[in-house]
C-alpha positions as CSV (number, residue, x, y, z in Angstrom):
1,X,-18.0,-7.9,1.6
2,X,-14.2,-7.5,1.9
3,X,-13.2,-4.2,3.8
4,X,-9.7,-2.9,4.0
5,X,-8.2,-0.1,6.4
6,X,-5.0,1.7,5.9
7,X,-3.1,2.5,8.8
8,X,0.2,4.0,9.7
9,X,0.2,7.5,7.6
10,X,1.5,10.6,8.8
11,X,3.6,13.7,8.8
12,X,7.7,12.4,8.6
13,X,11.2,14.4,7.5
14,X,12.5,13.6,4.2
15,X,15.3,10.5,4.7
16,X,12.7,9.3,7.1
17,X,10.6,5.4,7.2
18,X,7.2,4.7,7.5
19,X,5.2,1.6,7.6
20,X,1.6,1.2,6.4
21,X,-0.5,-1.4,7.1
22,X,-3.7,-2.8,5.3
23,X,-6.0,-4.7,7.8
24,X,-8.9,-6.5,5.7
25,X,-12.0,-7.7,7.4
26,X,-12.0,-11.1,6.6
27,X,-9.0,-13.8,4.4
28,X,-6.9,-11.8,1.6
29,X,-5.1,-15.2,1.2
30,X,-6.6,-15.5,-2.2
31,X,-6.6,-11.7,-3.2
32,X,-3.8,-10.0,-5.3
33,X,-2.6,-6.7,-3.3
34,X,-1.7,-3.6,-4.6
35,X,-0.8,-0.1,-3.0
36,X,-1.5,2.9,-4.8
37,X,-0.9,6.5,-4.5
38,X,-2.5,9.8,-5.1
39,X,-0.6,12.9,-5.3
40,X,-2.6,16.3,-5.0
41,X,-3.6,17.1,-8.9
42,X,-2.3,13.7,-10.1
43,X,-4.2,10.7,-10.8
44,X,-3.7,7.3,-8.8
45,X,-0.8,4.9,-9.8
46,X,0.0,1.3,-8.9
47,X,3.7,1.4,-7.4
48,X,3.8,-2.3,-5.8
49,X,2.1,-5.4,-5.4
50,X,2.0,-8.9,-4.1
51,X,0.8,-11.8,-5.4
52,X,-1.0,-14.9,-3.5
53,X,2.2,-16.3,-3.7
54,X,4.0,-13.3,-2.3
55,X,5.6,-12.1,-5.6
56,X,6.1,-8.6,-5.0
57,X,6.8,-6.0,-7.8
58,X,7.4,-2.4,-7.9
59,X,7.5,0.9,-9.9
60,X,11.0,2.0,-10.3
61,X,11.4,4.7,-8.6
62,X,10.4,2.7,-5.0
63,X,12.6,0.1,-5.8
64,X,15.0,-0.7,-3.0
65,X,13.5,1.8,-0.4
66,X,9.4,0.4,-0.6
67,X,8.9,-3.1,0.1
68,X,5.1,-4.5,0.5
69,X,4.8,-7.8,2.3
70,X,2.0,-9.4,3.2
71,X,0.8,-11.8,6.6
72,X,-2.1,-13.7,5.5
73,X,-3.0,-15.1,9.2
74,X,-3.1,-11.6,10.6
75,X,-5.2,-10.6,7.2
76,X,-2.8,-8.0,6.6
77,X,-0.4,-6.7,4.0
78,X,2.4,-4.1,4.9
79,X,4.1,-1.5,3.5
80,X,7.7,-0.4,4.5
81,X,8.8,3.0,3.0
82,X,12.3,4.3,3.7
83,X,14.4,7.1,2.6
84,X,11.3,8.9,1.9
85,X,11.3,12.2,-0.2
86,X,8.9,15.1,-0.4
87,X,7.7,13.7,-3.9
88,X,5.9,10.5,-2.1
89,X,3.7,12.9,-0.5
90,X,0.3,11.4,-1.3
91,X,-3.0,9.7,0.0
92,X,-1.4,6.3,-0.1
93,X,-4.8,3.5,-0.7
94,X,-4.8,-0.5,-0.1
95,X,-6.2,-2.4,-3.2
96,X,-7.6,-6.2,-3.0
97,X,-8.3,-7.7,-6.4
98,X,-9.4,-10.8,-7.3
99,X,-10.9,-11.8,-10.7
100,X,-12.1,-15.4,-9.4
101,X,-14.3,-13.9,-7.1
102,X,-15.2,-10.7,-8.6
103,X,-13.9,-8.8,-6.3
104,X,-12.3,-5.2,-6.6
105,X,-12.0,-3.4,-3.0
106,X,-10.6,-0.4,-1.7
107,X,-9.5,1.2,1.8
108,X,-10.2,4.9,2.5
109,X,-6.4,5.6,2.3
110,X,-4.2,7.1,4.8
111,X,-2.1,10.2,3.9
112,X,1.4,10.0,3.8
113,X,3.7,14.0,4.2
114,X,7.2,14.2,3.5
115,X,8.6,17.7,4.7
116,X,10.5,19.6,7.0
């Protein structure tokens, strides 16, 4: 069984970067990635993804300051946040899907505070 861990979370001033990683216990190379989010009182949303082939796409409003990447030989996909604002304050969650193997897995999330 596939487990993921999110690392990288923390407490950082609006303007500020963060990078999150998602370490997987064993070959993502033929899972589709997602991050998610989950704001307090608001349900979990897809804001960016890659693709096997390292197609990325992303919710608009984390266009140009998110980018997700992905290192296959490490097992590990990457999330760069910069210019962060108090509104991406959330439990930030690494997703592995893959509907050839039946597989839907999740990491335990690592939470993400943009403030003062």
């Amino acid at each position: 069984q596939l487990q993921l861990v999110e690392s990288g979370g923390g407490l950082v001033q609006p303007g500020g970067s963060l990078r999150l990683s998602c370490a997987a216990s064993g070959s993502i190379s033929s899972y589709w990635m997602g991050w998610y989010r989950q704001a307090p009182g608001k349900q979990r949303e897809l804001f960016a993804s890659i693709t096997t082939a390292g197609i990325t796409n992303y919710k608009d409003a984390m266009k140009g300051r998110f980018t997700v990447s992905r290192v296959n030989a490490k097992n590990t996909v990457y999330l760069q946040m910069n210019t962060l604002k108090p509104e991406d304050t959330a439990a930030y969650y690494c997703n592995a899907f893959s509907m050839i193997r039946s597989m839907n897995v999740w990491g335990q999330g690592t939470m993400v505070t943009v403030s003062l």
